[in-house]
C-alpha atoms as one frame of an Amber mdcrd trajectory, in Angstrom:
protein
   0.000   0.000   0.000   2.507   2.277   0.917   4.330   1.828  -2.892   1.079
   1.991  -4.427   0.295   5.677  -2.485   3.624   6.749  -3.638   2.896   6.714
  -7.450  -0.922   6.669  -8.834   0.417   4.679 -11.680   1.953   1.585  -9.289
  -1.256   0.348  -7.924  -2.420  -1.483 -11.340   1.194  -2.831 -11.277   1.812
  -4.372  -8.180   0.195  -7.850  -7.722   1.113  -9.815  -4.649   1.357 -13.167
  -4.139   1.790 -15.245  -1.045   4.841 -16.958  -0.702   6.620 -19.248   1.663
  10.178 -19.955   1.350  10.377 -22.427   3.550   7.448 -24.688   2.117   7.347
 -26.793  -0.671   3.653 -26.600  -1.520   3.823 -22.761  -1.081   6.347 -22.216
  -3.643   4.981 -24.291  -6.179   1.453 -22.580  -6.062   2.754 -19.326  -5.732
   4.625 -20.182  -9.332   1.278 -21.790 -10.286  -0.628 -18.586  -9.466   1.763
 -16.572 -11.721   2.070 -18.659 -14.877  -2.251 -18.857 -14.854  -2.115 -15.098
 -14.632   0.390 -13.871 -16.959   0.827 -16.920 -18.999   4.395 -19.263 -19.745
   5.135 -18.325 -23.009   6.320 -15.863 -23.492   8.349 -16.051 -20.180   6.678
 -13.310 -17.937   9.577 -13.142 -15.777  12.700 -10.793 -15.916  14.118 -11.065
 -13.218  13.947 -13.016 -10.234  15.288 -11.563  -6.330  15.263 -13.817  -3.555
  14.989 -11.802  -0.376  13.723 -13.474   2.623  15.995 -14.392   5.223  16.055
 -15.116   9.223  18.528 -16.036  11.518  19.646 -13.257  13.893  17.440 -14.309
  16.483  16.534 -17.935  17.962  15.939 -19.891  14.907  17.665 -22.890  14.967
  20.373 -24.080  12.487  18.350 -26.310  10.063  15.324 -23.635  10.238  18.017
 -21.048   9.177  19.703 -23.282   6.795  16.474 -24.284   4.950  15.169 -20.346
   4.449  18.242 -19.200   3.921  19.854 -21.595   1.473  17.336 -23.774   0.807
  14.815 -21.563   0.229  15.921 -19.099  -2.728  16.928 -23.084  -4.758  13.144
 -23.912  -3.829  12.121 -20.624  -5.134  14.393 -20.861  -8.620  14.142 -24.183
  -9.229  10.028 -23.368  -9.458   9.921 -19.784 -10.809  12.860 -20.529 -13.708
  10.662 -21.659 -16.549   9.288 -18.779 -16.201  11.864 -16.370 -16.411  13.163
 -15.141 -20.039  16.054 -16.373 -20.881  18.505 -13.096 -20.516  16.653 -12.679
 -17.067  18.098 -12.231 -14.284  18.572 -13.628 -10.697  19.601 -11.695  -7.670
  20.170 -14.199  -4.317  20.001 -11.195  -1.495  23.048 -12.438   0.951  25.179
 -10.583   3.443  28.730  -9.797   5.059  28.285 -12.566   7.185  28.540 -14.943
   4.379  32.339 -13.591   3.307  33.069 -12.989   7.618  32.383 -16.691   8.043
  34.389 -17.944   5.509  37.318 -15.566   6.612  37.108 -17.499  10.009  37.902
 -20.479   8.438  40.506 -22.968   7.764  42.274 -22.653   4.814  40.847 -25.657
   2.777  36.924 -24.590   4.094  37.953 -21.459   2.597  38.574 -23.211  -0.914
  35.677 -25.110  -0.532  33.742 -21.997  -0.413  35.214 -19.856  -2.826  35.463
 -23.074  -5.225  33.874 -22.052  -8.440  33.021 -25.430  -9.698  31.053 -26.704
  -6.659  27.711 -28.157  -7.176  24.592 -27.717  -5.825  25.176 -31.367  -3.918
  28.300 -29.869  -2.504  26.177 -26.734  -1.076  23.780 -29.928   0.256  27.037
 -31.686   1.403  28.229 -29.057   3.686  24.929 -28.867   5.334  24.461 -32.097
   6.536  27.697 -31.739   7.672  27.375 -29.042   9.511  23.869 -30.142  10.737
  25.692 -33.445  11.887  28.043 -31.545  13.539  25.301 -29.849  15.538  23.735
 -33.018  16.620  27.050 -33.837  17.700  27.797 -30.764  20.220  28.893 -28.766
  17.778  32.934 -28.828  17.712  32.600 -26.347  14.166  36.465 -25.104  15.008
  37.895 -28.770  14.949  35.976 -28.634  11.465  37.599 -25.532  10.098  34.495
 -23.973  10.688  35.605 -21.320  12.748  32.709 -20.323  15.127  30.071 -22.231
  13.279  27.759 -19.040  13.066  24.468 -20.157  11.782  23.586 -17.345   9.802
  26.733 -16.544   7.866  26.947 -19.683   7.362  23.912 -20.009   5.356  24.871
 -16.907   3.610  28.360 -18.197   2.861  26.594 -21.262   1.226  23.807 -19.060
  -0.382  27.084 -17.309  -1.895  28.224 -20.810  -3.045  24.858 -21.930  -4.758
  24.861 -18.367  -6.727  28.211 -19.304  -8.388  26.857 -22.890  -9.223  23.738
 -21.254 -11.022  25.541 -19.003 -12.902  27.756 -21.749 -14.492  24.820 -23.573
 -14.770  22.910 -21.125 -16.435  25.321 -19.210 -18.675  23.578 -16.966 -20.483
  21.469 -15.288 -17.807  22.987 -12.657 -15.257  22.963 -14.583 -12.003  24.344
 -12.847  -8.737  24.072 -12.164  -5.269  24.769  -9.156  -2.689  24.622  -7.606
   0.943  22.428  -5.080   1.100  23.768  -3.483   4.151  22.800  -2.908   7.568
  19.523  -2.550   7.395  16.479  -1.481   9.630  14.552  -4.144   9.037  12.130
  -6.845  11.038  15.168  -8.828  11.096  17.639  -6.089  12.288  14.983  -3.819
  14.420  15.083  -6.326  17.857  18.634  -5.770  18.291  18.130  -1.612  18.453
  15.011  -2.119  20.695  16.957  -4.432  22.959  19.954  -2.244  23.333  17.777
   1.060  23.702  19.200   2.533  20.810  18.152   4.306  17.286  18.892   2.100
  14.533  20.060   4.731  12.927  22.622   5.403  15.399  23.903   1.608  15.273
  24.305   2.788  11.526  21.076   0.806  10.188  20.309   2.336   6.471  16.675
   2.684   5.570  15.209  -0.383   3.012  15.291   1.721   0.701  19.302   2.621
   0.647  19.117  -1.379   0.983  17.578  -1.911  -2.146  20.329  -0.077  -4.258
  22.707  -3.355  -4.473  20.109  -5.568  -5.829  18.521  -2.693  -8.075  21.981
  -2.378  -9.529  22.054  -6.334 -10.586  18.301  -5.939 -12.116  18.801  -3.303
 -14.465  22.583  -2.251 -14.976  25.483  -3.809 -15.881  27.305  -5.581 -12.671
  30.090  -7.203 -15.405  29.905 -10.795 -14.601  27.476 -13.327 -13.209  28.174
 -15.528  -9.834  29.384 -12.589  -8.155  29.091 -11.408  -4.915  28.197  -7.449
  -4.788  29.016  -5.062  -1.707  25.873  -2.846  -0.660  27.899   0.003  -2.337
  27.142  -1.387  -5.357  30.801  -3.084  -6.314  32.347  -6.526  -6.384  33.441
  -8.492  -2.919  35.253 -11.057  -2.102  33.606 -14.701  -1.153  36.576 -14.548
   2.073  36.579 -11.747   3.685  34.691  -8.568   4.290  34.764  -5.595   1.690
  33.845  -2.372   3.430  32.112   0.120   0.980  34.089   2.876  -0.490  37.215
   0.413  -0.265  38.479  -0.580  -4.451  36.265  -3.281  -6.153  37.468  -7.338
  -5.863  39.059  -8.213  -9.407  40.110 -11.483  -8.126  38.516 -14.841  -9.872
């Protein structure tokens, strides 16, 4: 309501649909729902941006795991027949994803900066890490530094963006951090300190938006990327602050 008050001309425009990332059923009718309205061929779809996340409260590790990674595959893997075939696919990650990894051991960290991995290597490291869970969860004998849940998933969200790409060469396939932003999933840790987001240095959604805006509709150079919230390319290993030169690595 709030975009549709914005602009007169947005209200005919926006159509929404009710999604769960995190259920099977829900994806597929949500996918359902759009190909009976807007037809399958054409391909209605340019782009695709998969945005929900959890994580920085009490969700457990496989709850975090299957939004977070699992979820955006559930949501391709339905909604990709219907995207044109120069669309586009943005994977909304964050910093924690590239902190993670730089907590790592040294062969974690080529497992996930390994361009070639799979989508049953993403799955692999998982289980493993789920196992490890079950098992009291020792992540720093595993080269898994702290075993943070929700970077993490991000780190392996990260991953699964570079396998797509390869997979699917000729669309533009990447993902990015939007930032530190006041958000439902951000807000609880202001209101339990006492403090204004904005002071903890929170941007507003819509300063969040700019990263993935910039992988819809101009030209980000590459495809299985990983894209700071200032817009340039980061590292997979390590944190990127904005302002600081674009990654050129491989």
């Amino acid at each position: 309501s709030a975009l549709s008050a914005e602009r007169s001309d947005w209200g005919a425009r926006i159509k929404v649909v009710e999604l769960d990332v995190a259920n099977d059923a829900s994806v597929s009718a949500a996918a359902q729902r759009v190909a009976e309205r807007y037809g399958q061929s054409p391909a209605p779809l340019s782009g695709i941006v998969n945005n929900a996340g959890i994580g920085l409260g009490s969700a457990d590790l496989a709850t975090i795991l299957d939004v977070n990674t699992r979820g955006p595959k559930r949501v391709i893997d339905a909604f990709l027949p219907l995207l044109a075939a120069n669309g586009r696919i943005v994977n909304v990650s964050s910093a924690s994803g590239p902190i993670f990894v730089s907590g790592c051991s040294d062969a974690r960290k080529r497992e996930f900066t390994d361009s070639h991995a799979t989508w049953q290597k993403v799955e692999a490291l998982m289980e493993e890490a789920l196992a490890i869970k079950r098992a009291g969860g020792d992540f720093a004998s595993a080269g898994l530094g702290e075993g943070n849940a929700y970077g993490l998933s991000k780190a392996l969200l990260n991953l699964y963006t570079m396998s797509l790409a390869r997979e699917y060469p000729e669309r533009t396939i990447n993902a990015c951090t939007p930032g530190y932003i006041a958000t439902d999933l951000t807000l609880p840790h202001a209101k339990a300190r006492g403090m204004d987001p904005a002071a903890m240095g929170m941007k507003t959604p819509r300063e969040g938006a700019r990263a993935s805006i910039h992988l819809l509709f101009d030209e980000p150079g590459g495809s299985g990327w990983y894209f700071g919230s200032d817009t340039q390319r980061s590292p997979l290993d390590r944190y990127r602050s904005p302002g600081d030169p674009a990654y050129s690595g491989d």
